[in-house]
C-alpha positions in Angstrom: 117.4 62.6 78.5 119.3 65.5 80.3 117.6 68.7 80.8 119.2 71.9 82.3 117.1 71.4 85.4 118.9 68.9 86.3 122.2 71.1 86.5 123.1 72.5 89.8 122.3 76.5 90.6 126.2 77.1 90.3 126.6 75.7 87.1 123.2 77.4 85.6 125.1 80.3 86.9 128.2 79.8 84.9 126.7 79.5 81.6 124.4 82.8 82.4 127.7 84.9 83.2 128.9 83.9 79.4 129.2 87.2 77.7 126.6 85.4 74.5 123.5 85.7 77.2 122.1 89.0 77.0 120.6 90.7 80.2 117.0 90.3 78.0 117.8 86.5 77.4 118.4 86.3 81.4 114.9 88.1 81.6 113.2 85.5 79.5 115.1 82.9 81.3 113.7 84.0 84.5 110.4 83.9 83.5 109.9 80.5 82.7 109.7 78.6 86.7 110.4 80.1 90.1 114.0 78.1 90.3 115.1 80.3 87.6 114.0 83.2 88.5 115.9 82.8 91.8 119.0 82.0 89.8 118.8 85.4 87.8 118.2 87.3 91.2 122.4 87.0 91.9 123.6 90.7 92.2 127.0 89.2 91.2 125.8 88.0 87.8 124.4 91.3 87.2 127.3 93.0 88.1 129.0 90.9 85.7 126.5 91.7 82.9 126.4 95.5 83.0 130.2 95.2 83.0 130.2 93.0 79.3 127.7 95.6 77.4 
């Protein structure tokens, strides 16, 4: 069974950048293990999300 832990950091990142994740879906995302947290700590992919509101 394939679970999205498995996917590398840079394609995590990829799907967060898509303009359907909300910056409050990459909050709750970051909550749920250190890894992701990290992830959602890329300036770049906020950048990119105060630019699609």
């Amino acid at each position: 069974m394939a679970t999205i832990t498995l996917l590398p950091d840079e394609v995590i990142l990829l799907i967060l950048e898509n303009e359907s994740i909300s910056m409050e879906d990459l909050m709750s995302f970051a909550s749920t293990c250190k890894r992701f947290q990290s992830i959602t700590q890329n300036n770049k992919l906020w950048e990119k999300k105060f630019y699609q509101r």
